[in-house]
Structures are given as C-alpha cells and as structure tokens.
C-alpha positions as a Markdown table, in Angstrom:
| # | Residue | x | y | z |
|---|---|---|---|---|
| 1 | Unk | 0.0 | 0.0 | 0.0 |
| 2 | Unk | 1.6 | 3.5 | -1.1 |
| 3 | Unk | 1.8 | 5.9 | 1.8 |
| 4 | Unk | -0.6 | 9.0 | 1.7 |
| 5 | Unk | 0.7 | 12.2 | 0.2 |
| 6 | Unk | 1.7 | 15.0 | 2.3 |
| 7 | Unk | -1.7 | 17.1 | 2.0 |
| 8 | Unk | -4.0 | 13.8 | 1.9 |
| 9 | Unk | -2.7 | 12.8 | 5.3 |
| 10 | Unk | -2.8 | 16.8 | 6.4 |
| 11 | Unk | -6.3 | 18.0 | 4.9 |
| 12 | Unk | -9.0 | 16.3 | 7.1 |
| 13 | Unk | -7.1 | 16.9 | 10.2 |
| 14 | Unk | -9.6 | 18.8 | 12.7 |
| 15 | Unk | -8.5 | 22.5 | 13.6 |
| 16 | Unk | -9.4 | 24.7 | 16.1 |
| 17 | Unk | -8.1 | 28.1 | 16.3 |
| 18 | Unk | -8.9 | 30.7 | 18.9 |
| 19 | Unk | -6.8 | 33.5 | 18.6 |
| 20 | Unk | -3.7 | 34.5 | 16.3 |
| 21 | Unk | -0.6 | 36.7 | 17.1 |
| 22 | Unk | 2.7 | 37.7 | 15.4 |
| 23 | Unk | 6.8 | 37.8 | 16.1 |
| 24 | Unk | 9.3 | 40.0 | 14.6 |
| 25 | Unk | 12.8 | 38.5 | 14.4 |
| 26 | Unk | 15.8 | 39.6 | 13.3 |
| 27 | Unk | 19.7 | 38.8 | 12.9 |
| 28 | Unk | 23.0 | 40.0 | 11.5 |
| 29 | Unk | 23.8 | 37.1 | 8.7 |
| 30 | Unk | 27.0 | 35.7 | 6.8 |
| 31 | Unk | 25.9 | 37.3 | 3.6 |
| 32 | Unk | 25.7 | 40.4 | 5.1 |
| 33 | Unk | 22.6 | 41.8 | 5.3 |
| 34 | Unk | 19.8 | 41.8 | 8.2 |
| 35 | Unk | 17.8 | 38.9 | 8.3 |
| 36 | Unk | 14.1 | 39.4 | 9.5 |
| 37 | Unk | 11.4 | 37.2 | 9.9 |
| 38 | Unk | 7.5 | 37.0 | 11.4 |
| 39 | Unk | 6.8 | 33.8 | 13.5 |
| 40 | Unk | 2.8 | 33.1 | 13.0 |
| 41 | Unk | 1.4 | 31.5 | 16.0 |
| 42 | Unk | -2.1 | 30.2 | 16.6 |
| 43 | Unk | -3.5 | 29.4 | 19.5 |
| 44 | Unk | -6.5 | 26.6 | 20.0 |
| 45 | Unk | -7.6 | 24.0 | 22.6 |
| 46 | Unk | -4.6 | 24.5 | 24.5 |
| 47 | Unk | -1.7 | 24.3 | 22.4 |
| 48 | Unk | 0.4 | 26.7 | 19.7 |
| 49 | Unk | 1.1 | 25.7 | 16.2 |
| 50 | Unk | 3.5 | 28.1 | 15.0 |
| 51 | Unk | 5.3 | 29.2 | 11.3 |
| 52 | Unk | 7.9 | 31.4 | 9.7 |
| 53 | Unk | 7.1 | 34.1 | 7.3 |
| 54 | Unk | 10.5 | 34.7 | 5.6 |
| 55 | Unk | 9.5 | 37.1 | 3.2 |
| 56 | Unk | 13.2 | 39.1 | 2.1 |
| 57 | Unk | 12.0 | 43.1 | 2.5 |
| 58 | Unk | 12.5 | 44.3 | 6.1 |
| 59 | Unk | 9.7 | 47.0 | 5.3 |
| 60 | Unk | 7.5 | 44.4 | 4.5 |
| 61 | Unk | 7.6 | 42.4 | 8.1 |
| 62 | Unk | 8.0 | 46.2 | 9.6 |
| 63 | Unk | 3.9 | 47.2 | 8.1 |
| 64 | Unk | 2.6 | 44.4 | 10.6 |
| 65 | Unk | 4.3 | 46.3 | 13.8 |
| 66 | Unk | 4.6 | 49.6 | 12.7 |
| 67 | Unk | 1.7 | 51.4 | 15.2 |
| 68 | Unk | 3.3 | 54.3 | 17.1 |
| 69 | Unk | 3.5 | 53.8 | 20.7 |
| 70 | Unk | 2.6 | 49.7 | 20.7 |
| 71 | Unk | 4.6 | 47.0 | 22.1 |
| 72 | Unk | 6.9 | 46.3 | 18.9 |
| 73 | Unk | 6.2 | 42.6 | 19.3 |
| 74 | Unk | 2.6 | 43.0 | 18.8 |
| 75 | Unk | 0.7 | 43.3 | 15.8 |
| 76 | Unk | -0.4 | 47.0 | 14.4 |
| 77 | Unk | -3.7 | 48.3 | 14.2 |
| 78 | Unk | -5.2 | 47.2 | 11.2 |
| 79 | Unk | -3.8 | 43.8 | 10.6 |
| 80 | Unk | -7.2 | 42.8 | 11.2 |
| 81 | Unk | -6.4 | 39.5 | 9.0 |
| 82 | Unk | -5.4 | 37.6 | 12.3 |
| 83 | Unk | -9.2 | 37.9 | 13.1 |
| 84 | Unk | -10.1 | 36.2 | 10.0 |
| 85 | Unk | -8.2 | 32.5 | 11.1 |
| 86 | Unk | -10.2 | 32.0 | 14.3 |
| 87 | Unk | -13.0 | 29.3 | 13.5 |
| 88 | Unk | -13.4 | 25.7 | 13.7 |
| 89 | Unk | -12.3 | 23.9 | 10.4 |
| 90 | Unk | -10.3 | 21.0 | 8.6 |
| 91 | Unk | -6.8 | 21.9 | 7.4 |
| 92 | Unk | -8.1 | 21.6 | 4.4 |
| 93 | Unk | -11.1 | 24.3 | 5.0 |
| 94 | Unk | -8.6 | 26.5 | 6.0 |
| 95 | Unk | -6.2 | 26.8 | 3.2 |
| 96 | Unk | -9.6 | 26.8 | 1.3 |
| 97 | Unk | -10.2 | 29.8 | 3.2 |
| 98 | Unk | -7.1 | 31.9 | 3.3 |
| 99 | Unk | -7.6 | 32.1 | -0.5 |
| 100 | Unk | -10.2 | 34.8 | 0.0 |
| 101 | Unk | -8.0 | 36.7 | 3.0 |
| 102 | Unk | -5.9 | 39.9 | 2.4 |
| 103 | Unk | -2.2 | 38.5 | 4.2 |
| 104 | Unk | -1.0 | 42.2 | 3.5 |
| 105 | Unk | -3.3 | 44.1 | 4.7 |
| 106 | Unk | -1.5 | 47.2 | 5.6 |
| 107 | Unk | 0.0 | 47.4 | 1.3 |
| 108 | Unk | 1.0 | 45.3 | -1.5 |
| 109 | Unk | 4.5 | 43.8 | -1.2 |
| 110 | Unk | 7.5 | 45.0 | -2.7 |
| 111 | Unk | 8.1 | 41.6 | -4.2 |
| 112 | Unk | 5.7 | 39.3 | -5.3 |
| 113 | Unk | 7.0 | 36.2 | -4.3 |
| 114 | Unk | 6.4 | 37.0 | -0.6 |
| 115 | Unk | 2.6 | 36.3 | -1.3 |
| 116 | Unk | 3.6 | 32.8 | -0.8 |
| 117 | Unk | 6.0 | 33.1 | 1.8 |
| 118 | Unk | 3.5 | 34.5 | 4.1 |
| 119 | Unk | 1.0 | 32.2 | 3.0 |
| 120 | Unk | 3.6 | 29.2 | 4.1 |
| 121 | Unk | 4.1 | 30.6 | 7.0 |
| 122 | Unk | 0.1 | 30.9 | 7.9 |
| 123 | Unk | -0.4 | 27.4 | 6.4 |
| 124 | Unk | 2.6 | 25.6 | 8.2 |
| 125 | Unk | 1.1 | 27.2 | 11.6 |
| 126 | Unk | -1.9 | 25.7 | 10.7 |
| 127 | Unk | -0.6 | 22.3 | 10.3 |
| 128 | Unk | 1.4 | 22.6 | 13.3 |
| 129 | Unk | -1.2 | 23.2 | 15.4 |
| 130 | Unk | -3.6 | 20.7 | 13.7 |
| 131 | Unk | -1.2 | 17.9 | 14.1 |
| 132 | Unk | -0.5 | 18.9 | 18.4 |
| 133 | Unk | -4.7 | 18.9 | 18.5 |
| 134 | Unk | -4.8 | 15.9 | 17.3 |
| 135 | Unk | -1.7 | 14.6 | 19.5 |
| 136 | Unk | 0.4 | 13.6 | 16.9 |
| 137 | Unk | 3.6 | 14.4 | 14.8 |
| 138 | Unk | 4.4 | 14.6 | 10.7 |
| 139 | Unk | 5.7 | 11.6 | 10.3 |
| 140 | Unk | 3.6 | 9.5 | 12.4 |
| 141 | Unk | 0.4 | 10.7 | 10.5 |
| 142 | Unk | 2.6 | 9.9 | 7.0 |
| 143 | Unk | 3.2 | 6.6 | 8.3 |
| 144 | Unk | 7.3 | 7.5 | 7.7 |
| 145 | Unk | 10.2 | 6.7 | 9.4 |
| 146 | Unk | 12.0 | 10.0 | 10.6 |
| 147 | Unk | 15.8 | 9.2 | 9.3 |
| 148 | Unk | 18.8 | 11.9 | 10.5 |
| 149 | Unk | 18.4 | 15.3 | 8.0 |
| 150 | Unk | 22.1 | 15.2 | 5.9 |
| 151 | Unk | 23.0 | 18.7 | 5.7 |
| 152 | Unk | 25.7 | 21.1 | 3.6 |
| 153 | Unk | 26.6 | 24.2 | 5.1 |
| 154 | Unk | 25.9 | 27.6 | 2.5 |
| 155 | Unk | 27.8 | 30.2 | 2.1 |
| 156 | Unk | 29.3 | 33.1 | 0.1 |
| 157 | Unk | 33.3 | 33.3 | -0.5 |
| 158 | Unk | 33.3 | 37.7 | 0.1 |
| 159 | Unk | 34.3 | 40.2 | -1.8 |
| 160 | Unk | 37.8 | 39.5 | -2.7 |
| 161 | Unk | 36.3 | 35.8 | -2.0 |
| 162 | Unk | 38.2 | 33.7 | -0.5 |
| 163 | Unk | 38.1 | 29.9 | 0.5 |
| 164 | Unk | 38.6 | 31.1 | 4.1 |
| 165 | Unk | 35.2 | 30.5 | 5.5 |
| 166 | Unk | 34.6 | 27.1 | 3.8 |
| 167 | Unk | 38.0 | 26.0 | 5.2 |
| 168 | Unk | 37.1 | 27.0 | 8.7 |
| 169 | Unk | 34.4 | 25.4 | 8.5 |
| 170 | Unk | 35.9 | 22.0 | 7.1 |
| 171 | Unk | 38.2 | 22.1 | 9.6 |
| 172 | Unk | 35.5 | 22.4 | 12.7 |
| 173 | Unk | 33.1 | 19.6 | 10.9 |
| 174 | Unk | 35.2 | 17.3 | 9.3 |
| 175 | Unk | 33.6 | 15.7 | 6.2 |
| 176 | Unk | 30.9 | 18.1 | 6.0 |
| 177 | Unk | 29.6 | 18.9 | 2.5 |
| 178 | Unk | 28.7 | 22.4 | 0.7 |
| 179 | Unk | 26.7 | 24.4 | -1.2 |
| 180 | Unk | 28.7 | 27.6 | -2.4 |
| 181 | Unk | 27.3 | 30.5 | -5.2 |
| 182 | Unk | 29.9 | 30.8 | -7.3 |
| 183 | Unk | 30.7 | 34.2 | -9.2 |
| 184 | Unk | 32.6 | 35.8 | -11.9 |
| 185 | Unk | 34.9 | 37.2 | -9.5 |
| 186 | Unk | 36.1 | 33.6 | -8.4 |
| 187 | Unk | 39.9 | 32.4 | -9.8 |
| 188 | Unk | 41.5 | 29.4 | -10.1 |
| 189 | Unk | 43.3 | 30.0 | -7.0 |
| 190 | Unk | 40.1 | 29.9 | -4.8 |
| 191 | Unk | 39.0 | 26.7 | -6.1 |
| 192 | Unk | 42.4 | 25.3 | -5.8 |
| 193 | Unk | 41.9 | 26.6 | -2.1 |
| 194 | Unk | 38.6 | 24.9 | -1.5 |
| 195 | Unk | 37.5 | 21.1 | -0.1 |
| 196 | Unk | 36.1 | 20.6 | -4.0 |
| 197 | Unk | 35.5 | 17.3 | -3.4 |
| 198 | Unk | 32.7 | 18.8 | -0.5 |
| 199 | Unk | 31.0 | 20.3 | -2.9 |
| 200 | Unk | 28.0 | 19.1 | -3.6 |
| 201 | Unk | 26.1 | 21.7 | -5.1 |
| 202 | Unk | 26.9 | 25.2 | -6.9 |
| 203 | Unk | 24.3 | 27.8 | -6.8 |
| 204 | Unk | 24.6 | 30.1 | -10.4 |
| 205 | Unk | 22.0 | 32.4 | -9.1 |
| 206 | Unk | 21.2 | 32.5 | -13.0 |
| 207 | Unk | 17.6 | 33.2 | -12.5 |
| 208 | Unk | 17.4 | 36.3 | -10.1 |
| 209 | Unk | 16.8 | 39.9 | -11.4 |
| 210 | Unk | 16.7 | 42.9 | -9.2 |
| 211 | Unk | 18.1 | 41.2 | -6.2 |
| 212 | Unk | 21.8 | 41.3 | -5.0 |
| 213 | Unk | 22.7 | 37.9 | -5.3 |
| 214 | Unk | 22.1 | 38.1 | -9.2 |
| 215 | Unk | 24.7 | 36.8 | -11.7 |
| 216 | Unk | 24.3 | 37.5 | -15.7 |
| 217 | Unk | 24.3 | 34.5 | -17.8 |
| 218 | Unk | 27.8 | 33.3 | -19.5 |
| 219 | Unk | 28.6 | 31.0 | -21.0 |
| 220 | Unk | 32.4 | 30.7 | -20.4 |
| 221 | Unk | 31.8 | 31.4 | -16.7 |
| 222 | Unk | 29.0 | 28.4 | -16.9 |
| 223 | Unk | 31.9 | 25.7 | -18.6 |
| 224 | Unk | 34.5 | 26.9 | -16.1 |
| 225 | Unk | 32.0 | 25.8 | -13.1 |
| 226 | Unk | 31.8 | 23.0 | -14.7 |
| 227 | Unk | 35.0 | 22.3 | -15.3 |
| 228 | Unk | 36.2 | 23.2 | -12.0 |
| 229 | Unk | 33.5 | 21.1 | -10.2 |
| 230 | Unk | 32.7 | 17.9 | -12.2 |
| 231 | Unk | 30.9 | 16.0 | -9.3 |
| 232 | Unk | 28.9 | 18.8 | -8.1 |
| 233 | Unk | 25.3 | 19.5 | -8.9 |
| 234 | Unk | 25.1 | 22.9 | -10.8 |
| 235 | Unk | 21.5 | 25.0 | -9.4 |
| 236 | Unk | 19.6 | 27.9 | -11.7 |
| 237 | Unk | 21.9 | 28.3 | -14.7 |
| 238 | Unk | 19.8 | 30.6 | -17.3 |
| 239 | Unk | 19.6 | 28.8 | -20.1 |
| 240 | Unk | 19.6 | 31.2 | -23.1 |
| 241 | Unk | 20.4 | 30.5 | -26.2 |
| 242 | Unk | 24.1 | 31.4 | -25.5 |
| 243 | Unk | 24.6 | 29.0 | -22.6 |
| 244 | Unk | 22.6 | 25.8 | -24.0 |
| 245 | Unk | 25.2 | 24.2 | -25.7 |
| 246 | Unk | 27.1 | 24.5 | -22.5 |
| 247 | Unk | 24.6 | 21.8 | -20.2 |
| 248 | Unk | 24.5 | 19.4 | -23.7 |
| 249 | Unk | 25.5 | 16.1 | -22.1 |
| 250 | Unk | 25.7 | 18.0 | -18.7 |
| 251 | Unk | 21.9 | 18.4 | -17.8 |
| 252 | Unk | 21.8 | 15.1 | -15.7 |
| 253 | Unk | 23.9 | 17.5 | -13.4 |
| 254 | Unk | 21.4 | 20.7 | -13.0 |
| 255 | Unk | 19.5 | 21.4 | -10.6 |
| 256 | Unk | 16.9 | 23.7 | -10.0 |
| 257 | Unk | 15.5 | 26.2 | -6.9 |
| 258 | Unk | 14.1 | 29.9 | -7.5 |
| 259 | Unk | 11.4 | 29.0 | -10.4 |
| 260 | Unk | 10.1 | 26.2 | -8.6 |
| 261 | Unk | 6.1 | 27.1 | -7.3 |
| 262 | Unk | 4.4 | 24.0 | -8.2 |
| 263 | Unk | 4.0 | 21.3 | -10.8 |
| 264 | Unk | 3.5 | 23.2 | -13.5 |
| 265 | Unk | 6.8 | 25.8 | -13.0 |
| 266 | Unk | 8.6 | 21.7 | -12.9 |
| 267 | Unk | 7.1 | 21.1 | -16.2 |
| 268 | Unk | 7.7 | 24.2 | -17.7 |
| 269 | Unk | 11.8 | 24.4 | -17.3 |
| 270 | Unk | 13.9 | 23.7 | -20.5 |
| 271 | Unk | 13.8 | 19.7 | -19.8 |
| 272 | Unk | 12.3 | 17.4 | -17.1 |
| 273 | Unk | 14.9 | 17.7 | -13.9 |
| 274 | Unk | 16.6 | 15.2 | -12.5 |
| 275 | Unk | 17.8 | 17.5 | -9.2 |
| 276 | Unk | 15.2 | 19.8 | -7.3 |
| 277 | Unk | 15.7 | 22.4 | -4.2 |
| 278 | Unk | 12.8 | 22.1 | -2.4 |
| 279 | Unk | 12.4 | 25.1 | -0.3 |
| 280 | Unk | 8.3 | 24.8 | 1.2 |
| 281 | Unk | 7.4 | 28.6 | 1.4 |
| 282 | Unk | 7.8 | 29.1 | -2.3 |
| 283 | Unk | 4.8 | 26.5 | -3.0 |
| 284 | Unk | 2.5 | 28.7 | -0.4 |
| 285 | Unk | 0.6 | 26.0 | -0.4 |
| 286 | Unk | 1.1 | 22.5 | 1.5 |
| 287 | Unk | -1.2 | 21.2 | -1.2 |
| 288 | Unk | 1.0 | 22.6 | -4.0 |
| 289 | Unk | 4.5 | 21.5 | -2.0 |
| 290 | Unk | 2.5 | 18.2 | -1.7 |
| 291 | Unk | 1.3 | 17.5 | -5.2 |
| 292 | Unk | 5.1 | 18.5 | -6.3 |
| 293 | Unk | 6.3 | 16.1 | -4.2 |
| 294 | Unk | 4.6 | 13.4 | -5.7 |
| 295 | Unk | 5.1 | 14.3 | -9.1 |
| 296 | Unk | 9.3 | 14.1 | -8.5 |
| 297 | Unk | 8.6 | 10.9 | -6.5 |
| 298 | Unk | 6.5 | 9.6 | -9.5 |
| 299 | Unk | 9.4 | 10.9 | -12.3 |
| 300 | Unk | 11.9 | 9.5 | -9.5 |
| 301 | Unk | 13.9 | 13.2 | -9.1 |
| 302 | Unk | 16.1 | 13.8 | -6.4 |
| 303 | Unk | 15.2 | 16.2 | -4.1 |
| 304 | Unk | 17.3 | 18.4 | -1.6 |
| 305 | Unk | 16.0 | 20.8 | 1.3 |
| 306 | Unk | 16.6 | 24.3 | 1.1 |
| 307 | Unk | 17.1 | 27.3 | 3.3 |
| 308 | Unk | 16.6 | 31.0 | 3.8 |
| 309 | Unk | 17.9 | 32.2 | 6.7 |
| 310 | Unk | 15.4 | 30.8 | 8.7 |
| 311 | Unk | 15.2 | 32.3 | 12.6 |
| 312 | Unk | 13.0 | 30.4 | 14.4 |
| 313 | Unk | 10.1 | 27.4 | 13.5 |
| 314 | Unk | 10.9 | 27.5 | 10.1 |
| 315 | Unk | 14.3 | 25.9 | 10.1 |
| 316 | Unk | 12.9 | 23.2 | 11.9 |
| 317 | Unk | 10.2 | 22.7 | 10.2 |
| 318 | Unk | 13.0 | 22.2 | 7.1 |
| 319 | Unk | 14.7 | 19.5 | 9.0 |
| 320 | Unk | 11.3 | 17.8 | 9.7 |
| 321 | Unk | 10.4 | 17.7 | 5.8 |
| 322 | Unk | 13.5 | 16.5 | 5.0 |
| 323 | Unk | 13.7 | 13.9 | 7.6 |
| 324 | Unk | 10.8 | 12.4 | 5.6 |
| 325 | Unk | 11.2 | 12.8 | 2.2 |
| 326 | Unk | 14.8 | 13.3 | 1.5 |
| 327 | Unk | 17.0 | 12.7 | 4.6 |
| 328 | Unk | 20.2 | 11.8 | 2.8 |
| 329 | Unk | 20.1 | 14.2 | 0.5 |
| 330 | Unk | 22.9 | 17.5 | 0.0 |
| 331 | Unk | 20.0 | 19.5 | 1.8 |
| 332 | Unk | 20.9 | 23.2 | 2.1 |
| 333 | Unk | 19.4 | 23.5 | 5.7 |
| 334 | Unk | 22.4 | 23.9 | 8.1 |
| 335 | Unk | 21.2 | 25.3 | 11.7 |
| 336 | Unk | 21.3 | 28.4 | 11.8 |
| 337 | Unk | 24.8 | 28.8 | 13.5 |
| 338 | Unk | 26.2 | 28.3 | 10.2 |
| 339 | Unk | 24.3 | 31.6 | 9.0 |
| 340 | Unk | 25.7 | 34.2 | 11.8 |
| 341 | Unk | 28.7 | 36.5 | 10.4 |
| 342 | Unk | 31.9 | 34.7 | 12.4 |
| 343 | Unk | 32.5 | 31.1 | 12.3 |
| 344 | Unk | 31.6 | 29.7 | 15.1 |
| 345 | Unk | 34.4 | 27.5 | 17.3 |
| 346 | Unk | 31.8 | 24.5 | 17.8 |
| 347 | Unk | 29.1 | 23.7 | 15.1 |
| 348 | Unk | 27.5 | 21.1 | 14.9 |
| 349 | Unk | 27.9 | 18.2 | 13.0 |
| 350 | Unk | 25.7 | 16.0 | 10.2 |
| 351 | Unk | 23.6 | 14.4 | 9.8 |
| 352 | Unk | 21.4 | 16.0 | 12.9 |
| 353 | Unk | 19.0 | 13.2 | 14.7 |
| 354 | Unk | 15.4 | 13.6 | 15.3 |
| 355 | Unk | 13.8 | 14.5 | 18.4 |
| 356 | Unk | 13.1 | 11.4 | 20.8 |
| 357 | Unk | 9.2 | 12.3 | 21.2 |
| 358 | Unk | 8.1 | 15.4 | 18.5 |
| 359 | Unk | 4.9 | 16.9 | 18.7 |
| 360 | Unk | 3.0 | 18.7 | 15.7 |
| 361 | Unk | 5.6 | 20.0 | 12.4 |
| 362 | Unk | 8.4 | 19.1 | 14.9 |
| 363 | Unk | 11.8 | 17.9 | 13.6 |
C-alpha cells in the first residue's frame, strides 16, 4: 500500500483556532545583510502551532508592527487579518479559506514572491497546530520513518572571496559537505583553495533579477563551473540560447530552486529535472508542496531541502520535511549557527538526529 501524500494525510485533520498573534525576528547574517522574519502562531484547545514568514524586504515584516507607541512585538492596528483564522475547520477548509484573505493588509508587497511566503508561514502554523490537536507528529500521520536530515553548510566566499570560511568550516566539521554561489569574480586560485571534493552543489543564481545575489548568464563562466567542479550538482543556470550548448551532455547534473512554485513551474523548465531544491514557502501551499512532491517521487527526481535564513520554527520545520522525504540528500538546511557572520568554534555536525518524542511539524 503507497503511503498517503503529504496534503492527503494533512487535509481532514480537525483544527481549532482561537486567537492569532505575530513575532518580529531579526539577525545579522553571513551574507551580510539583516535577516528578519515574522513567527505566525495560533492558538486553540490548548496548544500553539507556529510558522515562519520569511519574506526578504525588512519594510515588508515592519507594516505588521509599525503602530506608534505599541509593544513592537505586537501586531499593528489594522492587521485585522489575524481575526479572519479564528474558526473551527479541517486543514483543508482553511487553506480553502485563506484564499479569499488579504495577508498584506497594511499594502502590497515589494516583491511578489512574498505572497507565498507568508501564505507558508500561515499554512505551516496551521498544520502545526492541527497535528499537536490531534496529538500527533508529521511523520507519524505519514506513516514514515523520521531518518537523520544530511546537511551542507551555505555560504558566500566575500568580496575579494576567498576559501577562508569554507575552510574554517571543514576544519571544525570534518567531512561536511557544501553548497557555495559561485561568481565571476572567483579564480582558479580559490577553487584550488577549497575542499572541492565537498562540494555538492553550486548555486549560479542565474535566475534572479533585481536582487543582489544576481549573476548574468555566460557561457564561459558556466563551462569553467563546470569544469572546475565535475561532481557537483550545478543549481539555476539561465539557459539562453548562449549557454545551452554549454549543459549538452551536462543536464543530468542541473539542478533547480528559484522557479520552482508547483508542478506546473517543474514542467515548464527547458527539460524534465533530475535534481530539485525544495524550499516549502515558495509553494504557499502545502497542497501545491504536496502535489510537487509526488510528481518528483513519480518521475523519480532527487530532491534536496533548502534554506533561507530561517530564525525560528521555520528551520525546523526544514529538518522535519527533510527527515521524511529526503534525509540523505545534500540539503541546504544547516542550523542556523552556520548563518551568523563569524564562524563559530563548535558547530555542529551531520547528519542531525530527530527529536526522541516530536509533537506537531516538529523535527
């Protein structure tokens, strides 16, 4: 008998929620820039099922709190959306009826993918606190063994870069693998410098526009990566009609991570994938994150977890996924001691093991 999908086991599960309040986090990061985040939490029947919102603008987590003279971890006046989740309903019922609720009430956006970043967020809170109601945890309901999460730490090499981090790293968690974002700017010197053999996966940011991570398509750069890394899995090259030729005989190897909302962005990319980053707030959904997963289980596609900057539930609610689905995968979901500015002298080291006795979206 197949095991039920992700949303199939989720959507009848009863769910009773009572009140709703938000959580502004923030933290200094290794790619130097603030990271903030808004923790969802729902209240019913006793417990608190919680999620991340990690939408990217600061301003954008700063409209829920920004009421003169409030307690900055409350919500503002007007974020009158929190009313709208209280009810009794299925989980199913509920992501039904967030479809028809305003999640940014006080103005649109500045970018348009955090529509589904704050939708995760609401949903995974939801399921969280569906799944403690009903006394049980994720992979008990799936009827899944929860395995030890494989991770590779992520990071940037600076500006000059250098291999200085990665080796710092190596040296404190021997073995551990990586996921690094190359850019034009790299030499052969700081590949010569790095663990290459630990890395697992190179991040081309080929797919980005207006953000700061962006890289512009090249061909030469693209054959270099490849070159320099033949074992490692190459993420979000832009395939223009300049690069092609580049991935001919090489598209077993690429991977892919921003463009991916749902089946039909998987079906739409230049051929069917045999790598995927699975990062659950750019689905929105748990139905879409679900049906997704199925269709790479179906087309047998290997799947990795991914990251972003996660400060609180989120990152464990990463691990938890990934315990599940993809445990011994290169998943890009390092704690988050790997993401502070300094290397830390003790980090921990992979894969991570499960909690003895989790509770609701619990790791």
């Amino acid at each position: 008998m197949s095991k039920p999908t992700l949303f199939r086991a989720l959507a009848d599960l009863p769910l009773t929620v009572e009140s709703a309040g938000l959580r502004r986090r923030s933290r200094d990061t290794s790619s130097g820039f603030e990271r903030v985040s808004t923790t969802v939490r729902l209240r019913g029947a006793g417990e608190l099922g919680r999620g991340e919102d990690v939408t990217y603008d600061a301003p954008d987590h700063d409209a829920l709190f920004a009421d003169p003279g409030r307690d900055p971890r409350t919500p503002a006046d007007g974020v009158d959306f929190l009313d709208a989740f209280a009810g009794e309903w299925t989980v199913r019922e509920f992501s039904a009826h967030l479809d028809n609720v305003d999640l940014f009430p006080m103005g649109d956006p500045e970018r348009e993918t955090a529509h589904h970043y704050r939708r995760w967020a609401v949903e995974s809170a939801a399921a969280d606190l569906a799944l403690r109601q009903s006394d049980t945890d994720l992979a008990s309901l799936l009827d899944r063994d929860r395995d030890p999460v494989t991770f590779a730490a992520s990071t940037r090499l600076g500006d000059p870069p250098t291999a200085d981090r990665v080796t710092a790293i190596a040296e404190r968690v021997p073995g551990i693998e990586f996921k690094l974002d190359p850019t034009p700017e790299w030499t052969d010197e700081v590949v010569a410098a790095l663990p290459t053999s630990q890395v697992r996966v190179l991040d081309l940011k080929g797919l980005y526009e207006g953000t700061e991570v962006d890289v512009e398509p090249d061909a030469d750069f693209y054959q270099w990566v490849l070159d320099s890394f033949p074992n490692a899995v190459i993420e979000d090259p832009a395939i223009t009609d300049e690069t092609r030729h580049v991935f001919e005989g090489e598209a077993h190897r690429v991977s892919w991570d921003y463009p991916i909302t749902g089946v039909d962005s998987v079906e739409a990319l230049p051929w069917e994938p045999e790598w995927l980053n699975v990062k659950p707030s750019r689905f929105g959904t748990i139905e879409s994150l679900s049906d997704t997963l199925e269709w790479a289980r179906e087309h047998e596609v290997t799947l990795y977890g991914g990251g972003q900057f996660e400060l609180g539930v989120g990152r464990d609610q990463l691990h938890a996924l990934a315990s599940v689905f993809y445990p011994d995968a290169p998943n890009d979901v390092a704690p988050g001691v790997f993401n502070l500015p300094a290397v830390s002298d003790r980090l921990p080291g992979t894969p991570l093991a499960p909690r003895a006795a989790p509770r609701g979206f619990e790791f």
